[in-house]
C-alpha positions as CSV (number, residue, x, y, z in Angstrom):
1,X,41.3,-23.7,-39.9
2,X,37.9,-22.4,-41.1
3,X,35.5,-23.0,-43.9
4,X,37.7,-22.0,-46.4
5,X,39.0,-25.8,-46.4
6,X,36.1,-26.6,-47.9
7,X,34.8,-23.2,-49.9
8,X,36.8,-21.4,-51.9
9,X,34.4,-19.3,-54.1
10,X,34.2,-16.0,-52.7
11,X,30.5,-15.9,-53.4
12,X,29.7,-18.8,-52.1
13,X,31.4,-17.8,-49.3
14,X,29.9,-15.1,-48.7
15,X,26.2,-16.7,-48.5
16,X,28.1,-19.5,-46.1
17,X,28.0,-16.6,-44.0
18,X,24.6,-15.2,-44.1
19,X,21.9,-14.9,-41.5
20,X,22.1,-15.8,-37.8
21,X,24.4,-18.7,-38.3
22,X,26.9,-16.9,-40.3
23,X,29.2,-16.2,-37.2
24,X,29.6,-19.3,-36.4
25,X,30.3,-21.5,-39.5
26,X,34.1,-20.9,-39.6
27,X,34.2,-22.8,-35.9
28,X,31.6,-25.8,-37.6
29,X,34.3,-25.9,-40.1
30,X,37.3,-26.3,-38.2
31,X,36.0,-28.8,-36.2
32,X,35.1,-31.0,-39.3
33,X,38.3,-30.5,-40.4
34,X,39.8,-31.7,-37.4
35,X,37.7,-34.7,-37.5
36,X,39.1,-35.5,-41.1
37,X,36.1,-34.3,-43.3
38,X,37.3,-34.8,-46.6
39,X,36.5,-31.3,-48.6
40,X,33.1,-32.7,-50.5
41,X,31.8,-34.4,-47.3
42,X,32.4,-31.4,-45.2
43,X,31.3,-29.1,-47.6
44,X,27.5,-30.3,-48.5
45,X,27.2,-30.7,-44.3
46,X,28.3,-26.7,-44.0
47,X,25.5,-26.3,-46.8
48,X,22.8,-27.9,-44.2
49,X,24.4,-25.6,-42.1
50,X,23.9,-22.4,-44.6
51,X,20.9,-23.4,-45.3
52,X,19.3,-23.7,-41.7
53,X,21.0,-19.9,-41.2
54,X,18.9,-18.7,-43.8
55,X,15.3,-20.3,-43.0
56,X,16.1,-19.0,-39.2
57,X,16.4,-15.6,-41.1
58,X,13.3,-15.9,-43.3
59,X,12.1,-16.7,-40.0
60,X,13.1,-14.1,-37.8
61,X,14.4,-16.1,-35.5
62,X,18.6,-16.7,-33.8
63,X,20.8,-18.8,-32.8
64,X,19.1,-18.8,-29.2
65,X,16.2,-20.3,-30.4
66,X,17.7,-23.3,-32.2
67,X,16.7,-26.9,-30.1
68,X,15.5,-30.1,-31.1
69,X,12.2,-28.7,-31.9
70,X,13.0,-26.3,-34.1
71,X,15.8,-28.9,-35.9
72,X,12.4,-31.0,-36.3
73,X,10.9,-28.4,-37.9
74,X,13.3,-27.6,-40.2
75,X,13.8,-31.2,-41.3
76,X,10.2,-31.5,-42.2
77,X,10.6,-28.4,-44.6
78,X,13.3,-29.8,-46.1
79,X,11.5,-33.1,-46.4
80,X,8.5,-31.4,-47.8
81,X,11.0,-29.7,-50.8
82,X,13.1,-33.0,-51.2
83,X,15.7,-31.2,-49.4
84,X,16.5,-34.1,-46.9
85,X,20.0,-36.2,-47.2
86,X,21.3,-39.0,-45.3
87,X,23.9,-36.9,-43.1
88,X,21.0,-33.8,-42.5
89,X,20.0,-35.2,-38.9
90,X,23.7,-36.0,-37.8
91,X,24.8,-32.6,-39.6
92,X,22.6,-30.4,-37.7
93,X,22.9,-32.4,-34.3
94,X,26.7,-31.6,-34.5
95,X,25.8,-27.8,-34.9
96,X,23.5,-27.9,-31.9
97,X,26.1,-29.5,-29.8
98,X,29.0,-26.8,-30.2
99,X,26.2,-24.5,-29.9
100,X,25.2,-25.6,-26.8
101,X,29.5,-26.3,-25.4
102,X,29.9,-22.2,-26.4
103,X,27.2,-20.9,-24.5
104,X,24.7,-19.7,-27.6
105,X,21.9,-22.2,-27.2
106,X,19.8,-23.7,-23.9
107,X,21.2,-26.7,-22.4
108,X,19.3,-29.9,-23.5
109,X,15.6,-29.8,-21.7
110,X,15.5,-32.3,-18.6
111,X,13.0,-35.0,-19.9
112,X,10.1,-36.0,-17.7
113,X,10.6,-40.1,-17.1
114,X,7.9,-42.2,-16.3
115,X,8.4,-44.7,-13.3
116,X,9.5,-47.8,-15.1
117,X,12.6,-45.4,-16.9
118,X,12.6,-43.7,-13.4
119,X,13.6,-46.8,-11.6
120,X,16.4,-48.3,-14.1
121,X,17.9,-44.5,-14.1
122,X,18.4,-44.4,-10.3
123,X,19.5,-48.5,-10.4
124,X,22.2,-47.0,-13.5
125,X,23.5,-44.5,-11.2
126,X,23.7,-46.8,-8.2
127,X,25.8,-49.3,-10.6
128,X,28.3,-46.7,-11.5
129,X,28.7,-44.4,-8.5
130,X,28.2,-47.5,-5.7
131,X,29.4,-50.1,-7.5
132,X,31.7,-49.0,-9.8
133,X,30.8,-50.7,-12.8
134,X,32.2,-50.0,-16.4
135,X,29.4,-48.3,-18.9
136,X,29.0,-51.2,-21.0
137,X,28.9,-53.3,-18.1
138,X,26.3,-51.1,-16.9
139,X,24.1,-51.3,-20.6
140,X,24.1,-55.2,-20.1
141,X,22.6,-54.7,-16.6
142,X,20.0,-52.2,-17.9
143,X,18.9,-54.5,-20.9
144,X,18.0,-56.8,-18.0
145,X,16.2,-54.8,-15.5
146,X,14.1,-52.9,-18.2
147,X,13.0,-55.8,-19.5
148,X,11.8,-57.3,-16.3
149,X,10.1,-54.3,-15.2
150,X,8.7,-53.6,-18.5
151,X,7.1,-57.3,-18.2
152,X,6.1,-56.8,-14.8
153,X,4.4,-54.1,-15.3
154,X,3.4,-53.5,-19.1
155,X,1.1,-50.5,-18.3
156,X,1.2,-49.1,-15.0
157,X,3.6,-47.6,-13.0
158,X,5.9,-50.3,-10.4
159,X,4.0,-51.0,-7.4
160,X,6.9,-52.9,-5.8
161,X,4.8,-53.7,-3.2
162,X,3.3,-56.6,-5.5
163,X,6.4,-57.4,-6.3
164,X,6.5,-61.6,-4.8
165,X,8.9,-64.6,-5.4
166,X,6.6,-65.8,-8.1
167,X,6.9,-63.3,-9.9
168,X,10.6,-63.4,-10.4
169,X,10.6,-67.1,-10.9
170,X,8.4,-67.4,-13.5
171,X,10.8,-64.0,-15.2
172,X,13.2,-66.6,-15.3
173,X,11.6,-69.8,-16.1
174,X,10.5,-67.5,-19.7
175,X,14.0,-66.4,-20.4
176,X,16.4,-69.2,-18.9
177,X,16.5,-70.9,-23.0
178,X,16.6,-67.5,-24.7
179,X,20.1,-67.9,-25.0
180,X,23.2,-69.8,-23.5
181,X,24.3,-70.9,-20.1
182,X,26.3,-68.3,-19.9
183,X,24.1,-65.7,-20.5
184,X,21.4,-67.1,-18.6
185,X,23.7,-67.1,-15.1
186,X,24.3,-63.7,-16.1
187,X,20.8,-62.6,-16.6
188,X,20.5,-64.1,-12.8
189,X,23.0,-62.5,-11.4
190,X,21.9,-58.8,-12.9
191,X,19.0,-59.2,-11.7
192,X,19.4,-60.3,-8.0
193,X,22.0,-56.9,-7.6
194,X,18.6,-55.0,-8.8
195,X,16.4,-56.3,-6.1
196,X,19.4,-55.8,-3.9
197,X,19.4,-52.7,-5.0
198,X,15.3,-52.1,-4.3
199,X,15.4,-53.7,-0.9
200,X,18.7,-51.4,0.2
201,X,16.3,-48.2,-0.8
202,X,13.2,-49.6,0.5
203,X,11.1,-50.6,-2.6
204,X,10.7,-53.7,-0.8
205,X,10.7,-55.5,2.2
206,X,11.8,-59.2,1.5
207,X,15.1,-60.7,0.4
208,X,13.7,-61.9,-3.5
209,X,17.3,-61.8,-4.3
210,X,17.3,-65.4,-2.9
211,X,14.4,-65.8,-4.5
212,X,16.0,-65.9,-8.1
213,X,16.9,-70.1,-9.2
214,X,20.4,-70.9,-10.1
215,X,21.3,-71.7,-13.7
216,X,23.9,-74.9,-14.0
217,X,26.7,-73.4,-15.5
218,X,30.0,-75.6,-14.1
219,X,32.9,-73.8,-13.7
220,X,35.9,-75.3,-16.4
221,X,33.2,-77.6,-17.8
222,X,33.4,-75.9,-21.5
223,X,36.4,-76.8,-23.8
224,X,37.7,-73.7,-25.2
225,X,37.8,-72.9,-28.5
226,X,41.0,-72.5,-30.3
227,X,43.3,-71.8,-34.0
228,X,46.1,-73.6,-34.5
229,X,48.9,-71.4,-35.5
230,X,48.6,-72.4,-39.2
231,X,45.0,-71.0,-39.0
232,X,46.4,-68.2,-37.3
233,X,48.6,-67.5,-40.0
234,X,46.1,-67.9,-42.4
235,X,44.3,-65.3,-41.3
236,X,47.3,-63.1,-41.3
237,X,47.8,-63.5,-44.6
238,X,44.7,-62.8,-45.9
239,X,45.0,-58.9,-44.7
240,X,45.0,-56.8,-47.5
241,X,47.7,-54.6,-46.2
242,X,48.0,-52.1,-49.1
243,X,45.3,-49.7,-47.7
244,X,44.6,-48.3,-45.0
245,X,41.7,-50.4,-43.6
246,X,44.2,-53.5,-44.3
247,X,46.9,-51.7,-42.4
248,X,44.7,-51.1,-39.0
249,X,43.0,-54.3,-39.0
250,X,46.9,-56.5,-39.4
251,X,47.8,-54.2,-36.6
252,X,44.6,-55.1,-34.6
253,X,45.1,-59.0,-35.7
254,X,48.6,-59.1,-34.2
255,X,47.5,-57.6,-31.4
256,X,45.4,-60.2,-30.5
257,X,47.1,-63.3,-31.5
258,X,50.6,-62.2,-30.6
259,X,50.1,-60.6,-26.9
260,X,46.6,-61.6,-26.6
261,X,45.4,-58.2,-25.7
262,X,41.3,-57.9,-24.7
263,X,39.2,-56.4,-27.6
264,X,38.9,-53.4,-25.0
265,X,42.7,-53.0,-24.1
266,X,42.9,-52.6,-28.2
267,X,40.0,-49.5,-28.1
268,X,41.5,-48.1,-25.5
269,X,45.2,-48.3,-26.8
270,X,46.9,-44.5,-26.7
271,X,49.9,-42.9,-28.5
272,X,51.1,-42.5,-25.1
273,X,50.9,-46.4,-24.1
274,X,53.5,-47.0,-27.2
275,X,57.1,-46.7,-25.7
276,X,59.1,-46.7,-28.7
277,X,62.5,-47.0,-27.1
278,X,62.0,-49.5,-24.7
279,X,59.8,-51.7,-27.0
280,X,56.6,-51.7,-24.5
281,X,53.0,-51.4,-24.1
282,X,51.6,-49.9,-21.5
283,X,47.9,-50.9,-21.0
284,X,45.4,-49.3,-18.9
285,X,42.5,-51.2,-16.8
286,X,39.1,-49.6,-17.6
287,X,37.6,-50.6,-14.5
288,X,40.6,-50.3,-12.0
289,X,42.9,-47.9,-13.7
290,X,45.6,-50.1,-13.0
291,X,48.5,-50.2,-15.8
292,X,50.1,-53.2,-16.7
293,X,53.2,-53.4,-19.4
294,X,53.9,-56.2,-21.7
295,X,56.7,-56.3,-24.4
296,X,56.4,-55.3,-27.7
297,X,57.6,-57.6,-30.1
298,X,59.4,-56.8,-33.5
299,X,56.4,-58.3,-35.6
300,X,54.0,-56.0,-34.1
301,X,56.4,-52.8,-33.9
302,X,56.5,-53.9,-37.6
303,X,52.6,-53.2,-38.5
304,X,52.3,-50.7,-35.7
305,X,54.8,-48.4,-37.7
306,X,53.2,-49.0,-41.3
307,X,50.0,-48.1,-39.7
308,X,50.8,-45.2,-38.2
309,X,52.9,-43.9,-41.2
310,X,51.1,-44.9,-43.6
311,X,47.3,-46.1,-42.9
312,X,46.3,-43.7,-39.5
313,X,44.2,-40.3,-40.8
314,X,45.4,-37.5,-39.3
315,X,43.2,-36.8,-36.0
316,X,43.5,-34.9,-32.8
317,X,42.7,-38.2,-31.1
318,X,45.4,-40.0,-28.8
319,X,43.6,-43.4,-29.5
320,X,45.7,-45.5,-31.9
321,X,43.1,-47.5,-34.0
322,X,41.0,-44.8,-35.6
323,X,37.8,-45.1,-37.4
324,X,38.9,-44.9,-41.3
325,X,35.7,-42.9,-42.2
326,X,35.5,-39.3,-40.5
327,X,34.5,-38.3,-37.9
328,X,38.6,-40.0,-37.6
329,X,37.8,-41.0,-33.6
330,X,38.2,-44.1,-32.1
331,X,35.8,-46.6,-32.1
332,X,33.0,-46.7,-29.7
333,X,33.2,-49.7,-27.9
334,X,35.0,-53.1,-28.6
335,X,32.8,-54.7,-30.8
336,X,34.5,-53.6,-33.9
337,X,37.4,-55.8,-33.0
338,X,35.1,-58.6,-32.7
339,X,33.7,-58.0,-36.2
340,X,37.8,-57.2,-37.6
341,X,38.4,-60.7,-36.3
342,X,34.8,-62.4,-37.6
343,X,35.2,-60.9,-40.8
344,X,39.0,-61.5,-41.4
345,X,38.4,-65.3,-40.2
346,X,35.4,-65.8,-43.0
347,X,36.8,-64.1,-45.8
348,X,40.1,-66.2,-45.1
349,X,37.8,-69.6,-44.9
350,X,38.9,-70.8,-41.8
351,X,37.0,-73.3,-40.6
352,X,36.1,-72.7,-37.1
353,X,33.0,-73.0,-35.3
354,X,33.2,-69.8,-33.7
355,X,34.8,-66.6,-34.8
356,X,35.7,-63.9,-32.3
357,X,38.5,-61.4,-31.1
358,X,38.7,-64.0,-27.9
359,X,38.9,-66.9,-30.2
360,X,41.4,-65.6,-32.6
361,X,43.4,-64.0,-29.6
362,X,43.8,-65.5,-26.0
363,X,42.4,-68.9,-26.4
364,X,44.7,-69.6,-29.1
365,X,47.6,-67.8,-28.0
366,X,47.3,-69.8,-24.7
367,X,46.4,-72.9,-26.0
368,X,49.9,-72.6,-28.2
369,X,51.9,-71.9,-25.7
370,X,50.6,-74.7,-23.5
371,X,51.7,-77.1,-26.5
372,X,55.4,-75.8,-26.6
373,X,56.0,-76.6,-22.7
374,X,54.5,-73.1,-21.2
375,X,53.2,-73.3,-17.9
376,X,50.1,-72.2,-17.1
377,X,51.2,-69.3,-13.9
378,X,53.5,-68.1,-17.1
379,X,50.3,-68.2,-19.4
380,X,48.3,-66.6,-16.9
381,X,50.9,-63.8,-16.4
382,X,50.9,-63.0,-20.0
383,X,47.3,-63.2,-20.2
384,X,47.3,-60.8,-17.0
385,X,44.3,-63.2,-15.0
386,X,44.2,-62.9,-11.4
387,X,42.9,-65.9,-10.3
388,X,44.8,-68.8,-11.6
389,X,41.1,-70.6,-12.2
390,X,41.1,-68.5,-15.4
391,X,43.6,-70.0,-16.7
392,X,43.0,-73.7,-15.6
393,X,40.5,-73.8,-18.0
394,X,43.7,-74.3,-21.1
395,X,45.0,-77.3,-19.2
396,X,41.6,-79.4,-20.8
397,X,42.9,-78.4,-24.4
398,X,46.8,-80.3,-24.1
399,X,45.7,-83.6,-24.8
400,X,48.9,-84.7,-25.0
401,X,49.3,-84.8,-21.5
402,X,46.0,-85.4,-20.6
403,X,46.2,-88.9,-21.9
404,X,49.4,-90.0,-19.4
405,X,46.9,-88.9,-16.7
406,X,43.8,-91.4,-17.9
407,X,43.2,-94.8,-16.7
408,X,43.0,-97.3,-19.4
409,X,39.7,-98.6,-20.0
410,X,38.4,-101.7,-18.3
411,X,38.8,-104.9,-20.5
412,X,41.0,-103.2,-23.4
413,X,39.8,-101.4,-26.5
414,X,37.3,-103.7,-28.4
């Protein structure tokens, strides 16, 4: 692989390899083309490449010299001579990354924090070396803490010291109604385990982590959302499954509404977790590492195969579901098959109040099989929950039975 996949002019391939740069284009090449550049893509972000090689020469300057300074230099020259596209500041941040993994340029500058960053980098740390927390768990935690602290104290470094019961309070009287009950227990719980966290180190002397109110939030008290299987279906059907995008996202679909898989499991879903023979899945915890297997039924074998045959780029990834767009990686965090899900639900016009990978997937799956006679330690096998009050939650939605339980109302119905 080299730039040749790209370039075939001989002259133009001989000013690809000009100046201080020129050495190393053929390995920027191969990488783009292992990452499923098509050729016009890949070739105008080797001519960012070329270009840079040649103002470093006009420069006097090398390879060694090449940071995030000097990449901010360059990008206003090209801004000052229209130069500038879309894909220059990505383009040239991939350079200086394989740069920097062979050896040529300085590793990435330690930046100076101030207190506030200072004190929600050492809480990060404590959350995934102490506690073990998953990154994006982790993010959700930060959100909080920087928030509080940037409120606390807008312009001056933390003086914990000053820190009082008062002050946490009234953090969470402002922020209790930003958003559900849900999130609001959340935003509670994150940030007692930060002044946990400050009291264990010494920031502070008094337990405030007692100090932060409760938020009502009653466990089982919400009815779950749910599809009916003819919504389900509906859905389905509305994949357009004769490209590739409609290919991955049936695949993803089924996934969810057949075996109920998280919208993480899905990410996270290798080559190596499909056993073909035995028809079975092997899924991987993020947090635990613990692997748990589930069958593979012939309906999702079905779309798994078209997609890998006939919708999947080629990539050096193990991930199943790749990004259809190069870099051909898999996607960055579970979101995306909340937004396969949304989008596939509105374009179909279901009629749903919510629209999710949970909605389309477990809570529908589970509600279903409740209906046909399922009970719910089989549901909550399937669903791999352990603690049963996960899946108590489903008995609420089989009215049917409900009703045998009820009395009958005092006087008759009027």
């Amino acid at each position: 692989m080299s730039i040749v996949a790209f370039v075939t002019y001989p002259k133009v391939l001989r000013s690809m390899h000009q100046g201080p740069l020129g050495e190393y284009i053929d390995l920027y090449a191969a990488q783009l083309e292992q990452q499923g550049y098509r050729r016009e893509m890949g070739r105008r972000r080797i001519k960012v490449v070329a270009d840079l090689s040649r103002w470093l020469e006009h420069k006097k300057l090398t390879a060694n010299d090449i940071d995030e300074g000097l990449l901010d230099r360059y990008c206003r020259y090209r801004r000052r001579y229209n130069y500038v596209d879309t894909f220059d500041h990505s383009a040239l941040g991939r350079l200086l990354a394989l740069l920097r993994d062979i050896g040529v340029c300085r590793p990435r500058p330690l930046v100076l924090l101030d207190a506030r960053e200072q004190a929600a980098e050492d809480f990060k740390q404590y959350l995934s070396e102490k506690i073990g927390l998953a990154p994006a768990t982790i993010v959700r935690y930060l959100r909080t803490v920087r928030r509080f602290v940037r409120e606390l104290f807008p312009n001056t470094a933390p003086c914990w010291t000053e820190l009082s019961a008062a002050h946490v309070i009234d953090f969470v009287e402002r922020h209790a109604h930003d958003h559900g009950p849900y999130e609001a227990h959340s935003m509670c719980s994150r940030l007692r385990s930060f002044l946990r966290f400050l009291r264990r180190h010494g920031k502070i002397e008094g337990d405030l982590a007692s100090a932060v109110p409760s938020v009502a939030r009653w466990k089982l008290s919400a009815l779950p959302g749910f599809l009916t299987p003819e919504q389900v279906q509906q859905a389905l059907s509305h994949c357009d499954r004769q490209g590739a995008i409609g290919k991955r996202d049936y695949a993803i679909l089924l996934l969810l509404a057949r075996l109920g898989l998280r919208a993480n499991e899905i990410v996270t879903l290798t080559l190596d977790g499909i056993d073909w023979r035995s028809g079975q899945l092997t899924l991987r915890h993020t947090k635990t590492e613990e692997k748990a297997h589930l069958p593979l039924p012939a309906e999702v074998g079905e779309a798994l195969v078209d997609y890998l045959q006939n919708g999947r780029p080629n990539s050096v990834s193990r991930r199943v579901f790749l990004r259809v767009r190069a870099p051909h990686i898999g996607f960055s965090d579970s979101s995306r098959i909340y937004w396969i899900a949304r989008k596939t639900l509105t374009h179909a016009g279901v009629d749903t109040p919510s629209k999710g990978s949970h909605l389309f997937g477990r809570h529908s799956l589970a509600t279903h099989l409740l209906r046909q006679g399922a009970s719910l330690s089989e549901i909550g096998q399937l669903l791999r929950h352990k603690d049963l009050n996960s899946t108590r939650i489903y008995a609420k939605v089989d009215l049917t039975a409900l009703r045998t339980l009820a009395f009958p109302w005092p006087g008759g119905v009027q």
